[in-house]
FIGUPA-295227 format. One record per residue (C-alpha): x, y, z; residue in one letter. Coordinates in steps of 0.2 Angstrom, whole numbers, plus 5000, padded with zeros to 4 digits. Example, Ala and Ser with C-alpha at 12.3 -4.5 7.8 and 13.67 -1.06 7.14 Angstrom:
BEGIN
<c1: 5062 c2: 4978 c3: 5039 resn: a>
<c1: 5068 c2: 4995 c3: 5036 resn: s>
// end
This chain:
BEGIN
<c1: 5041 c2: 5114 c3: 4568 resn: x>
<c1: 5033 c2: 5129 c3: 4562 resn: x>
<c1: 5015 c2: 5133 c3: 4559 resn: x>
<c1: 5008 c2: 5137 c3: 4543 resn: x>
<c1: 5007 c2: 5154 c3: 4538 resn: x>
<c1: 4986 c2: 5160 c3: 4537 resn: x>
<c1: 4979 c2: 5161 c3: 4521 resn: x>
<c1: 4975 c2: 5178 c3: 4515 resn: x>
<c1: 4954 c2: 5179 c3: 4517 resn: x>
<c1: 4945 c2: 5175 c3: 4500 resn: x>
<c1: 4962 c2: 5169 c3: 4494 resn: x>
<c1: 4958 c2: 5152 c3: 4486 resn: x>
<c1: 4959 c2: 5134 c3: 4496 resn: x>
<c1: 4957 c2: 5114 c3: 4493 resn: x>
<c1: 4961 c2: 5103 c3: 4479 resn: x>
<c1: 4963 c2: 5111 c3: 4462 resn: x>
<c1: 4953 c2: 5104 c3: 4449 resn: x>
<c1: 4959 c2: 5111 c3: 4433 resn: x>
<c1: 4972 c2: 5122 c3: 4425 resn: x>
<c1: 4963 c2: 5136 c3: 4428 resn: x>
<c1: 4963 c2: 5134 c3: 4447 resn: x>
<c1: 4982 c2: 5132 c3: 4448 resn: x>
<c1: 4990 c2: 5142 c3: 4440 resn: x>
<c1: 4983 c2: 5158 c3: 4447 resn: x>
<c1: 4988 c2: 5150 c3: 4465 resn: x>
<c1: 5005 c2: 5147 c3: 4457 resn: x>
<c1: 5005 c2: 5166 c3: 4452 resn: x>
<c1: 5005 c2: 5168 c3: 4470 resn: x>
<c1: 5018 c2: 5156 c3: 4476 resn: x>
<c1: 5029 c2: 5168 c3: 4464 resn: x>
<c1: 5022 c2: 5182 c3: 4472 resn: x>
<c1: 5027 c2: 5175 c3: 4489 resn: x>
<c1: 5045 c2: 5170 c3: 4484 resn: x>
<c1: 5046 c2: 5187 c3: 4476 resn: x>
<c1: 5042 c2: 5197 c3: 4492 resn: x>
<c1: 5050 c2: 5183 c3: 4504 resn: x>
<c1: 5066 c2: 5179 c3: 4496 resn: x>
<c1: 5070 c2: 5191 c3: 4482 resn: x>
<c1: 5087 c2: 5183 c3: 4480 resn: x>
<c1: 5080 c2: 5164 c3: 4476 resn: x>
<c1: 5076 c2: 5159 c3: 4457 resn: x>
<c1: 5062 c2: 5153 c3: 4462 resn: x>
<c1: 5050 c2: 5169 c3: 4459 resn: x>
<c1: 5057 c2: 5168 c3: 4441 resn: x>
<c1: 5055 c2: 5150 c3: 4437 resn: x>
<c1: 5040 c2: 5147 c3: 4443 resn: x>
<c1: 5032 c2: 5164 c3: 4434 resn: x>
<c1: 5041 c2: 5157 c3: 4417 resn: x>
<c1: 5031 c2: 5139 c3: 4421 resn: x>
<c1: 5015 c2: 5150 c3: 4423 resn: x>
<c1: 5018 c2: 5156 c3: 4407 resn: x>
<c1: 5023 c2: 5143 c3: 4398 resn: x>
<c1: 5006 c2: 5135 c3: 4406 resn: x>
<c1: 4996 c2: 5146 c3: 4392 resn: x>
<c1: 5008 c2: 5141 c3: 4376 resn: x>
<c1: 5008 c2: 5125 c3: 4365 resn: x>
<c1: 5022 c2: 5114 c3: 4367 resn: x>
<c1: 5030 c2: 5119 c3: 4352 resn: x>
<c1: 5029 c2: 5138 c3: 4358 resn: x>
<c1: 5039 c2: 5132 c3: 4372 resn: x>
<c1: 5051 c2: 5123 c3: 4365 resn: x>
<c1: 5054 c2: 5141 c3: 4352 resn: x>
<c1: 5057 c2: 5150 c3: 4371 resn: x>
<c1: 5068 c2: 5137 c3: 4376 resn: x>
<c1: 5080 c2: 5135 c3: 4360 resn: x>
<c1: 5080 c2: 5151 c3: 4352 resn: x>
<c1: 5093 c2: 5143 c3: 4340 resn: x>
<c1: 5085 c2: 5140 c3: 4323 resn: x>
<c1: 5097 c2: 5126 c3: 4318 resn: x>
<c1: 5096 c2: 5116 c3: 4337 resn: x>
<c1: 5075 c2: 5119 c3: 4336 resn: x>
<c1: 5076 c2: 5110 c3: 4318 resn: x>
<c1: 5086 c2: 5095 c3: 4327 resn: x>
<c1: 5073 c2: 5095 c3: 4340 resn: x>
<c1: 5059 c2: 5094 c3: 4329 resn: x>
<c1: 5067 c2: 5084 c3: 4318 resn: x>
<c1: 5071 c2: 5071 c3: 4333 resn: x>
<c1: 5053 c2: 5071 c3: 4340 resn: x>
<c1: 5045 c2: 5067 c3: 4324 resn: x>
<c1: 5039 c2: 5086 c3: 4324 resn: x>
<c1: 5032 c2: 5096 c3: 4309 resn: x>
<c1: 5033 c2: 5114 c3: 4316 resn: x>
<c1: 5017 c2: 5124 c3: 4312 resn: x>
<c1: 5024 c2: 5138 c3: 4301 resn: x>
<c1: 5023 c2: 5156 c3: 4309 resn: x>
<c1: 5021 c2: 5171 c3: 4297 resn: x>
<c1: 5038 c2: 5176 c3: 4299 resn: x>
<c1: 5041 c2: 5163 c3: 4289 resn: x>
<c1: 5029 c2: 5169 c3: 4273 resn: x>
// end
């Protein structure tokens, strides 16, 4: 088995106790995978979870469906009334 890899010094360590704490050490997990294995998706999905981390659940289902008509059957589905953005106005 291999060993664990060091922890850079004053990189961050123990249990994380809000959102705050993780997803900058996820931030570096994409980091890692994008230096390590550049030719894994995993750099890109975790980054684009990091991201979403900061958006409302509506906001992320907008960057998952792009499509007006299958976001209104999502919406629709759920029970949701979409907040109205001012592209709308």
């Amino acid at each position: 088995a291999r060993a664990p890899a060091a922890r850079a010094s004053g990189a961050p360590s123990g249990p994380m106790a809000s959102r705050g704490d993780a997803l900058p050490r996820l931030r570096e997990v994409a980091d890692n995978f994008r230096r390590t294995e550049p030719h894994s998706p995993l750099a890109s999905l975790i980054a684009r979870g990091v991201r979403w981390g900061s958006m409302s659940f509506e906001e992320v289902l907008r960057d998952l469906a792009r499509d007006d008509d299958f976001l209104g059957k999502i919406w629709e589905t759920l029970g949701i009334e979409p907040a109205r953005s001012s592209d709308d106005d």
